[in-house]
C-alpha positions as a Python dict, from the first residue, in 0.01 Angstrom:
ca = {
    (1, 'X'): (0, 0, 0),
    (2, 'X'): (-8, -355, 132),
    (3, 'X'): (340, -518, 245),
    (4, 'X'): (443, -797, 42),
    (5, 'X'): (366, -1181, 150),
    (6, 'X'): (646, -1295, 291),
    (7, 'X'): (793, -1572, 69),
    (8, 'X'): (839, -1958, 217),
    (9, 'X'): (1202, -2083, 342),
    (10, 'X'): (1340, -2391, 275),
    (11, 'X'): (1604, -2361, 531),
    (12, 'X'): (1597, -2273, 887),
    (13, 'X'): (1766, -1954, 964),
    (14, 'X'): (2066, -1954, 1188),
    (15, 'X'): (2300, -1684, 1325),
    (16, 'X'): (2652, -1799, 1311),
    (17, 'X'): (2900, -1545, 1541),
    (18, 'X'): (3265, -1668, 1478),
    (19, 'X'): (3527, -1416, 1446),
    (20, 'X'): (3783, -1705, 1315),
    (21, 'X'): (3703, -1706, 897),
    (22, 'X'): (3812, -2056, 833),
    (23, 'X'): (3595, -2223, 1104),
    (24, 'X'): (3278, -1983, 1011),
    (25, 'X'): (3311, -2115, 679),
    (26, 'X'): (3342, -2433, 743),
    (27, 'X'): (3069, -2444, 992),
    (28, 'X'): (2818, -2238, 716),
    (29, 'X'): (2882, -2515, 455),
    (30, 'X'): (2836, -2814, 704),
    (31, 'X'): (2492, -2670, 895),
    (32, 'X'): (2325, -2610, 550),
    (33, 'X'): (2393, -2956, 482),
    (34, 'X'): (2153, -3034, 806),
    (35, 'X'): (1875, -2803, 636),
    (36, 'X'): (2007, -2444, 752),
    (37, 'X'): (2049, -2147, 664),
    (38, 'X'): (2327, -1927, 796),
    (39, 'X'): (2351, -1567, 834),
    (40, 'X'): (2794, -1559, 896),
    (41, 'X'): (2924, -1246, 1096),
    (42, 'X'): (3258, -1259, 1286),
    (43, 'X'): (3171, -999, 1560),
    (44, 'X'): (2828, -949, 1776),
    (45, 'X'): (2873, -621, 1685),
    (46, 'X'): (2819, -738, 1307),
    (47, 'X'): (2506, -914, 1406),
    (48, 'X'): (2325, -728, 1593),
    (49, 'X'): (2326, -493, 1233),
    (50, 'X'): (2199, -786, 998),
    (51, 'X'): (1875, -692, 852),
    (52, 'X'): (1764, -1068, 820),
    (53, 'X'): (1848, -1070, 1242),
    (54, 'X'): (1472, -1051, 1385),
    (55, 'X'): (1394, -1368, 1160),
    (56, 'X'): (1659, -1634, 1299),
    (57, 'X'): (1537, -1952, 1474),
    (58, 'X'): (1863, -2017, 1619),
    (59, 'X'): (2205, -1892, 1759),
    (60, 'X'): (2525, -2010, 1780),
    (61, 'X'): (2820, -1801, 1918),
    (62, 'X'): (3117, -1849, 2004),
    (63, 'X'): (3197, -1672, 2357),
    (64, 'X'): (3506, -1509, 2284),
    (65, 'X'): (3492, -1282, 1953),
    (66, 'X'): (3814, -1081, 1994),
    (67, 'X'): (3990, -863, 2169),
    (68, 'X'): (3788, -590, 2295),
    (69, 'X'): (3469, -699, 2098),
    (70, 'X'): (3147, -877, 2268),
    (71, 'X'): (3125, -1159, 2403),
    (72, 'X'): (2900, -1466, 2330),
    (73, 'X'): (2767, -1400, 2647),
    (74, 'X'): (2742, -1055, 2631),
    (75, 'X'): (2560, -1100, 2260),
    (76, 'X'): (2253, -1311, 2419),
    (77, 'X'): (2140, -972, 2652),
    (78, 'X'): (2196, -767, 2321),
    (79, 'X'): (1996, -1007, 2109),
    (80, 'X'): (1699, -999, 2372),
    (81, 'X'): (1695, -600, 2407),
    (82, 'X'): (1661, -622, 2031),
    (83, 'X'): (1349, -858, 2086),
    (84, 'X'): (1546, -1195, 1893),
    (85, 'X'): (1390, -1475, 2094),
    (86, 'X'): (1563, -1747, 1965),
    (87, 'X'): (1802, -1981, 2197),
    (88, 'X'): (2156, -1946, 2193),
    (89, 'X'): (2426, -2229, 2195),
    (90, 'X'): (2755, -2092, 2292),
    (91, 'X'): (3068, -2251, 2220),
    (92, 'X'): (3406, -2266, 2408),
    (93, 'X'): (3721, -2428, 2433),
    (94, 'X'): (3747, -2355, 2777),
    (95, 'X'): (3337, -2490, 2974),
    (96, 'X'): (3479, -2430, 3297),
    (97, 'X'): (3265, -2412, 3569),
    (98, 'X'): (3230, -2069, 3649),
    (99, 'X'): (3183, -1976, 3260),
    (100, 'X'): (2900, -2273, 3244),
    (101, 'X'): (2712, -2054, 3496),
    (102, 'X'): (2785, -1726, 3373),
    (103, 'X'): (2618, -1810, 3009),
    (104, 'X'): (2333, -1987, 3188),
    (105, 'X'): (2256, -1723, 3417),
    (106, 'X'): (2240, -1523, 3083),
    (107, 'X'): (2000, -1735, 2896),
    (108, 'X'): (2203, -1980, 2668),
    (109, 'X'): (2036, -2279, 2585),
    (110, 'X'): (2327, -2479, 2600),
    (111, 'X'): (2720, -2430, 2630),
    (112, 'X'): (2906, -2636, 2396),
    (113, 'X'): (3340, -2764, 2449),
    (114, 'X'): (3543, -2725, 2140),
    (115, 'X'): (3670, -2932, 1991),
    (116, 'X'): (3271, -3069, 1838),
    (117, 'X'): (3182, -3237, 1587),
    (118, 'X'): (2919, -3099, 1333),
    (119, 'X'): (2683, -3380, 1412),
    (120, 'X'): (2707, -3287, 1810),
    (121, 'X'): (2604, -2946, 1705),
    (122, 'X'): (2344, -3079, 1475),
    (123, 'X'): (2169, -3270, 1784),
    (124, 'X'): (2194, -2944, 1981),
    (125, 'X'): (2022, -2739, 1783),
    (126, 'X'): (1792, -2999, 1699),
    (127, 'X'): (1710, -3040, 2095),
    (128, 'X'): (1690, -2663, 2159),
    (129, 'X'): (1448, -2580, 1858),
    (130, 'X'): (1255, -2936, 1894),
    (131, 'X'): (872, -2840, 1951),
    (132, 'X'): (846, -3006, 2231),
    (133, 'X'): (1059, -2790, 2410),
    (134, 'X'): (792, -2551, 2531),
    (135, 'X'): (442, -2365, 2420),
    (136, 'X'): (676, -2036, 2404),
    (137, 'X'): (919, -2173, 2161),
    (138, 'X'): (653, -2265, 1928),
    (139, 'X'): (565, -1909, 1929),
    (140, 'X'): (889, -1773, 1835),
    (141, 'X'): (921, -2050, 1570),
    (142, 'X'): (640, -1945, 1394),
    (143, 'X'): (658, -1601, 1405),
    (144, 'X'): (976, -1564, 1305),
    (145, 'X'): (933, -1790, 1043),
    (146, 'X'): (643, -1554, 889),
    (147, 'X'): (872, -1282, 882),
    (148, 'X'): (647, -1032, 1036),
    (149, 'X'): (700, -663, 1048),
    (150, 'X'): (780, -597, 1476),
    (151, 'X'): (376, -411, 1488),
    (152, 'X'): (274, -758, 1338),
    (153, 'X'): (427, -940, 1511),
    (154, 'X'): (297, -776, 1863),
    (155, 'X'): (-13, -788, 1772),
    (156, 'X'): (5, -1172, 1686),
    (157, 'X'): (131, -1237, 1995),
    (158, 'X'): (-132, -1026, 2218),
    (159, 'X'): (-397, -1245, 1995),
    (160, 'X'): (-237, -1589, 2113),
    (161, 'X'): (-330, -1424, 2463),
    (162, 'X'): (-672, -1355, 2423),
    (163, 'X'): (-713, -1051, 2325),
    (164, 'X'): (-977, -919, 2090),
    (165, 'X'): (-869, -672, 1804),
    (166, 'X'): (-1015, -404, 2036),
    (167, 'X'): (-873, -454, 2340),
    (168, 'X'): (-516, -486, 2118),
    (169, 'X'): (-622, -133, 1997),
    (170, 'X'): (-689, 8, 2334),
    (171, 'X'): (-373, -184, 2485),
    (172, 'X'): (-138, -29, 2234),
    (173, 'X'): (-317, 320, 2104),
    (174, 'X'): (-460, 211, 1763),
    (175, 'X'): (-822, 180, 1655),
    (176, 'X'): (-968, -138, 1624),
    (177, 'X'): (-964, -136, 1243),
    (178, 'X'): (-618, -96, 1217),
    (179, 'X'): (-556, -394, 1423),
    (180, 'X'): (-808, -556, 1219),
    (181, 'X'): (-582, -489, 894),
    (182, 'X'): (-239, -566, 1082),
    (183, 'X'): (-388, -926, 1157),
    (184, 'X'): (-467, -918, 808),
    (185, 'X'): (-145, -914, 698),
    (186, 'X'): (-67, -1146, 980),
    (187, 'X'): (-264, -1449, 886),
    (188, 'X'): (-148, -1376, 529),
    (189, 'X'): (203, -1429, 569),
    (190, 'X'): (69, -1719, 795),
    (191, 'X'): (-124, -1872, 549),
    (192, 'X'): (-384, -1855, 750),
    (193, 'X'): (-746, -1708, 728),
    (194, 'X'): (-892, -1599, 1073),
    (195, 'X'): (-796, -1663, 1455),
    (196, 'X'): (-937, -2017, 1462),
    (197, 'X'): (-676, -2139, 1212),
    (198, 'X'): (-393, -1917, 1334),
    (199, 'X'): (-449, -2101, 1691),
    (200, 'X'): (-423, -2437, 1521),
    (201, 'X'): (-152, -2359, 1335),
    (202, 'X'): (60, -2254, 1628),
    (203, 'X'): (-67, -2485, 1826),
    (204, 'X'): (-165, -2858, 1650),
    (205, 'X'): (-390, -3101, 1833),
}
């Protein structure tokens, strides 16, 4: 049995992590005003268990969550072992020096001082999921957007490489018809119809 087509989103998804209730409300209300989508959990611990977590296109965390809970920091290494690509602002009231390095050494795209306003974080998120950022980030944006299953989605990405449905199937131990009906489903959810089009649509001229 076929997987369903995954159905089109208006919204951009985004992972808020805010352990305080009244500012993670607030926040929610304001950022799907700007055209997104949030999925609200007040611990990292909480998000790394959202089902919806594969398919964000952004992150924002704030670095301390709690007493004895993860930190924003510590939530960017757990969001890349579970293969969630997308950038991470982190927020703080306290962008000292030594904590500026510490969340760029692990991968946020940008550390943002409390107090903000919603339009600062509006601009951030704009700059760190712009296109133009980098051929990677296009990628991510579109895959996660399709909402493909994790097989899928490896096999879309060893495609963007080069690779023909064979040498997928040798690569990861599956014959070359089953790769054939994984990018099946793939350009489906894509909207797309073979590897010419999928190209284009990741990457425009």
């Amino acid at each position: 049995m076929s997987e369903p087509t995954a159905l089109p989103h208006k919204h951009r998804l985004l992972l808020l992590v805010e352990d305080e209730a009244d500012a993670r409300t607030i926040l929610c209300r304001r950022l799907q005003a700007f055209g997104w989508e949030c999925l609200p959990h007040p611990s990292g611990e909480s998000a790394l268990r959202d089902s919806e977590l594969r398919f964000v296109e952004a992150v924002v965390a704030d670095v301390v969550l709690g007493e004895g809970r993860m930190t924003g920091i510590e939530l960017i290494s757990a969001l890349r072992r579970e293969e969630v690509r997308a950038p991470v602002v982190l927020v703080t009231a306290f962008a000292d020096q030594q904590r500026l390095k510490a969340a760029l050494n692990a991968g946020a795209a940008h550390l943002l001082e409390k107090p903000f306003t919603t339009e600062a974080l509006r601009a951030v998120l704009e700059k760190v999921t712009g296109a133009d950022v980098d051929l990677l980030r296009l990628v991510n944006r579109a895959l996660s957007r399709a909402r493909l299953t994790r097989k899928e989605e490896e096999v879309a990405r060893l495609v963007l490489k080069g690779l023909s449905s064979a040498e997928i199937g040798q690569l990861i131990g599956n014959s070359e018809k089953t790769i054939k009906q994984h990018l099946t489903q793939v350009y489906a959810k894509l909207g797309v119809t073979c590897r010419a089009e999928f190209f284009h649509l990741i990457f425009p001229s």
